[in-house]
C-alpha positions as CSV (number, residue, x, y, z in Angstrom):
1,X,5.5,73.6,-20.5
2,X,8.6,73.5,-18.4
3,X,9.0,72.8,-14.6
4,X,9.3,75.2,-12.3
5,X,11.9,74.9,-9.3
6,X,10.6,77.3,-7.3
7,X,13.6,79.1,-5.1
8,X,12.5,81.1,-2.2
9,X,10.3,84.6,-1.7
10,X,12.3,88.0,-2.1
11,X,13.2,89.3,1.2
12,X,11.4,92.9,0.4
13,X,8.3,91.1,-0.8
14,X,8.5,88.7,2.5
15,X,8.7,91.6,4.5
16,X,6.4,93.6,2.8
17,X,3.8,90.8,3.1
18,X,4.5,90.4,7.1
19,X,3.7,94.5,7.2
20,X,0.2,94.4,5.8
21,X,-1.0,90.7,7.8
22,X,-4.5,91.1,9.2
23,X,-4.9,94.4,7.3
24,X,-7.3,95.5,4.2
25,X,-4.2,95.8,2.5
26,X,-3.4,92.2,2.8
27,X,-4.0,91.4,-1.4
28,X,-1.6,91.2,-4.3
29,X,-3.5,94.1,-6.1
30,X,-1.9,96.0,-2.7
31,X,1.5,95.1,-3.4
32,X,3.5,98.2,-4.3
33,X,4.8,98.6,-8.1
34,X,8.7,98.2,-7.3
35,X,8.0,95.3,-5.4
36,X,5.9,93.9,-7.8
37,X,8.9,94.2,-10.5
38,X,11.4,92.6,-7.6
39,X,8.7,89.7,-7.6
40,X,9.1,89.5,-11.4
41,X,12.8,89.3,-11.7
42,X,13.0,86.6,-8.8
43,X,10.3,84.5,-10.8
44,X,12.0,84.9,-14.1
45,X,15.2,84.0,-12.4
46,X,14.1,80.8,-11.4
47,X,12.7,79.9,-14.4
48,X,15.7,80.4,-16.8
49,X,14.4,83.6,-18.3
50,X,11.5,81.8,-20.5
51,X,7.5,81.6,-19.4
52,X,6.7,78.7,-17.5
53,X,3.6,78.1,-19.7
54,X,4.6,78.5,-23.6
55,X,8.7,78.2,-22.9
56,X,9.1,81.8,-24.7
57,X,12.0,83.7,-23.4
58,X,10.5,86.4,-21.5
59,X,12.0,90.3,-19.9
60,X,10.3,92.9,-17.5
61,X,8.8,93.9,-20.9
62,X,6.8,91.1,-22.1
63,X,6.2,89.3,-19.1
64,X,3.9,89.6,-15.3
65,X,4.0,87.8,-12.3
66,X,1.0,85.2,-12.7
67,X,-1.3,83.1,-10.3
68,X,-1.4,79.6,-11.3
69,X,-4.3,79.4,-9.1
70,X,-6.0,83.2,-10.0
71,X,-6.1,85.6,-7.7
72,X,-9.4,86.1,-7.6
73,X,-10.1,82.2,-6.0
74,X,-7.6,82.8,-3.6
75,X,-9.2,85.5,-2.1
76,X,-12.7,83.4,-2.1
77,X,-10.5,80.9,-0.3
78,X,-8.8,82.7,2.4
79,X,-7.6,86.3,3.1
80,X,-4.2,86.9,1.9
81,X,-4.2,83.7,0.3
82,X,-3.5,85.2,-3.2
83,X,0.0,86.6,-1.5
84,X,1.2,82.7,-1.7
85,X,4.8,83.2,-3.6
86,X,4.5,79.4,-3.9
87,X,1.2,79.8,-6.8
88,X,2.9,82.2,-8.8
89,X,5.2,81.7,-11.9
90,X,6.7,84.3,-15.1
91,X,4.5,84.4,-17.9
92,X,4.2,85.9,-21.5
93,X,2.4,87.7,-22.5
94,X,2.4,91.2,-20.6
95,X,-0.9,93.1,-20.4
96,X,-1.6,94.9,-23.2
97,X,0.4,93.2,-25.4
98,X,-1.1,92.2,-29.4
99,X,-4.2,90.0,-29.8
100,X,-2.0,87.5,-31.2
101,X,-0.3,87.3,-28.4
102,X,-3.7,86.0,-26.8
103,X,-2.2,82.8,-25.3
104,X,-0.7,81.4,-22.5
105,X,-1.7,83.0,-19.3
106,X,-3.8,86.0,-20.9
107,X,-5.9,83.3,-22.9
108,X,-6.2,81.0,-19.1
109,X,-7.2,84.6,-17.4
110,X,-9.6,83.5,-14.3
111,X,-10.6,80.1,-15.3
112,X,-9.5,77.6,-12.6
113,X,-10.6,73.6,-12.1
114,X,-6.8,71.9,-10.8
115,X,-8.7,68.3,-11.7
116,X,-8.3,69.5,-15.9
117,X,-4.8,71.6,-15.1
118,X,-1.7,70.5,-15.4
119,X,0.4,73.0,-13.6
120,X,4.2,74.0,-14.2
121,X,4.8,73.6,-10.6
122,X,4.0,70.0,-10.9
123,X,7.8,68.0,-11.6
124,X,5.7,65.4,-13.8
125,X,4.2,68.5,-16.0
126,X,6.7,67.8,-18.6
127,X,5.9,64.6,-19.1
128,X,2.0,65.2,-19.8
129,X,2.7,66.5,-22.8
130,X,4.8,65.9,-26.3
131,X,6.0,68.2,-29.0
132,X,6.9,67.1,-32.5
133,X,9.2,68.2,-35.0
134,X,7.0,70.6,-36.4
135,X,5.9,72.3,-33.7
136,X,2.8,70.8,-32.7
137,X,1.8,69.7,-29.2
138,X,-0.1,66.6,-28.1
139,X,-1.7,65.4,-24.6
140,X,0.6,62.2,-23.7
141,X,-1.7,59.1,-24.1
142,X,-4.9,61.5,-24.1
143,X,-5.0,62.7,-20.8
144,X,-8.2,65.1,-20.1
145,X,-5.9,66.9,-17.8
146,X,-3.6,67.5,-20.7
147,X,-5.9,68.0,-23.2
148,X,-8.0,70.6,-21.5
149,X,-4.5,72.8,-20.4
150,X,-3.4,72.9,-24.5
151,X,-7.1,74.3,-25.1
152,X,-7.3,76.8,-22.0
153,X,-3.7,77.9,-22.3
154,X,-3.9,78.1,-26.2
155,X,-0.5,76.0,-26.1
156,X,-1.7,74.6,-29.7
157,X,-1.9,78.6,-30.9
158,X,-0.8,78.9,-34.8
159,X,1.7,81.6,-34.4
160,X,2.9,79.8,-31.1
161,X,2.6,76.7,-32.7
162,X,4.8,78.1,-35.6
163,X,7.5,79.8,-33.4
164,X,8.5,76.7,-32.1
165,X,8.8,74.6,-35.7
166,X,10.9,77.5,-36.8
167,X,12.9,76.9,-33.2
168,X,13.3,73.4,-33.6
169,X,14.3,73.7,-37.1
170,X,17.1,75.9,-37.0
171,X,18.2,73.8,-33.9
172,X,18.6,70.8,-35.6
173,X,19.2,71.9,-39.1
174,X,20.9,75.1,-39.3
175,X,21.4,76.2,-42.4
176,X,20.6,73.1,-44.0
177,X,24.4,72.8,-44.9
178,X,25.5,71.0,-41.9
179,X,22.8,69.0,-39.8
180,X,23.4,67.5,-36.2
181,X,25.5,63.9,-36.7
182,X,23.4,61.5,-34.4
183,X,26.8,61.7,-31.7
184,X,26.0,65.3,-31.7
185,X,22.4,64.9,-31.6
186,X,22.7,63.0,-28.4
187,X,24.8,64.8,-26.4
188,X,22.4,68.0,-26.8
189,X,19.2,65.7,-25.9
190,X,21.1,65.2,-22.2
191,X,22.0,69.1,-22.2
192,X,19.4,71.1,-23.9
193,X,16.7,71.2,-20.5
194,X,20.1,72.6,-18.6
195,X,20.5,76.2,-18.0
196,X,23.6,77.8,-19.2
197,X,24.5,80.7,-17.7
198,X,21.4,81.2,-15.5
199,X,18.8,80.8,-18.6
200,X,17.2,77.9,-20.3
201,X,16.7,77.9,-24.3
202,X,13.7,78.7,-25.6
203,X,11.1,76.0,-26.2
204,X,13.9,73.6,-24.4
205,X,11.2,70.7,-23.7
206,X,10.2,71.0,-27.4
207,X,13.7,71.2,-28.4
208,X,14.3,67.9,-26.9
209,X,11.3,65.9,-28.0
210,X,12.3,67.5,-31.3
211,X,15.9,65.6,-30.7
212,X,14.4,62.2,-29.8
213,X,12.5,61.9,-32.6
214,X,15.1,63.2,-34.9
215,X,17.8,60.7,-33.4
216,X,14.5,58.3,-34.3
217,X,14.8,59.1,-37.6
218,X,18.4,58.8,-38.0
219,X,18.5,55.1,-36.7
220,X,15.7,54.3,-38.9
221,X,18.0,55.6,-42.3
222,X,20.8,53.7,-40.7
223,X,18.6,50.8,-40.6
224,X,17.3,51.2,-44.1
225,X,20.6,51.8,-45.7
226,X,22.0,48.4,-44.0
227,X,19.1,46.2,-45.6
228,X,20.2,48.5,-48.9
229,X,23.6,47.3,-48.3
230,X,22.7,43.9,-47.5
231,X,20.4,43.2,-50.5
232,X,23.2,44.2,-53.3
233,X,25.7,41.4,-52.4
């Protein structure tokens, strides 16, 4: 899961909102189709192009505008409520897309308790949560929040699961000719949650547990070849 900054509502979508106030019309499902889209590219903007959820990269094609809190509960809650820009985030997959896709927001669809979510418009979300080198994903020190949010959001999914290993092992192996001195190593841990050029790399937050535990392991052979070392003379 990465953090979402949000940045502010699109002007058309502000103004459309302000035009429909107090009316029937006042619901997401009213919003027009070309707004909608402008909604989408503003969202996937802020988030670096990947899905605030699973940290896939994500286009108009494979992604929709999704409620963190669903629609459907802001609506119980109060009128217009489910028109908050503020609740909604980028998400893979897209409607309609393959069964194995069935993660991420699809797999969350309606269910709602904010006690047993942790949310990607939290700025401690990343934090809850810890990826190793092989993909897999783990509630930091067994939170029920975290726990629960890998379950509802599928985040341990196989094919998801396996994505990320393949992402994380091409990052810091290559080819398998040339792997990432520890100097190198360190200097992509401080710059691999950064955007470059407007987007963040896929699985970045998994990328850079991947590189602490990896640097890990490279002071731990450093350590072991010194006591080699030391035990010849």
């Amino acid at each position: 899961m990465k953090y979402v900054k949000k940045g502010g509502s699109p002007q058309k979508y502000s103004a459309w909102c302000r035009s429909v106030a107090g009316t029937n019309k006042e619901r997401y499902d009213e919003v027009p189709g070309d707004i909608k889209k402008i909604v989408l590219a503003a969202l996937a903007n802020h988030q670096g192009e990947i899905c605030a959820y699973t940290m896939r990269r994500i286009a108009a094609k494979t992604s929709h505008v999704e409620h963190v809190k669903p629609e459907s509960v802001c609506r119980l809650e109060q009128r217009g409520s489910d028109l908050d820009f503020t609740n909604m985030v980028a998400c893979f997959p897209r409607d309609g897309m393959p069964s194995s896709c069935r993660y991420g927001a699809q797999k969350k669809d309606n269910w709602w308790n904010p006690a047993l979510f942790v949310s990607p418009l939290s700025a401690a979300c990343e934090k809850r949560f810890l990826f190793a080198r092989d993909g897999a994903i783990s509630a930091v020190a067994n939170s029920k929040a975290a726990i629960n949010t890998i379950e509802v959001l599928g985040l341990d999914n196989e094919s998801l699961t396996e994505d990320r290993r393949r992402a994380i092992e091409v990052f810091l192996y290559g080819d398998g000719s040339d792997p990432l001195s520890k100097a190198k190593a360190s200097r992509l841990r401080s710059e691999v949650c950064s955007k470059s050029d407007g987007r963040y790399m896929e699985f970045c937050v998994a990328l850079r547990d991947a590189l602490d535990d990896y640097l890990k392991y490279i002071d731990k052979l450093a350590r072991q070849r010194k006591f080699a070392r030391a035990r010849k003379r």
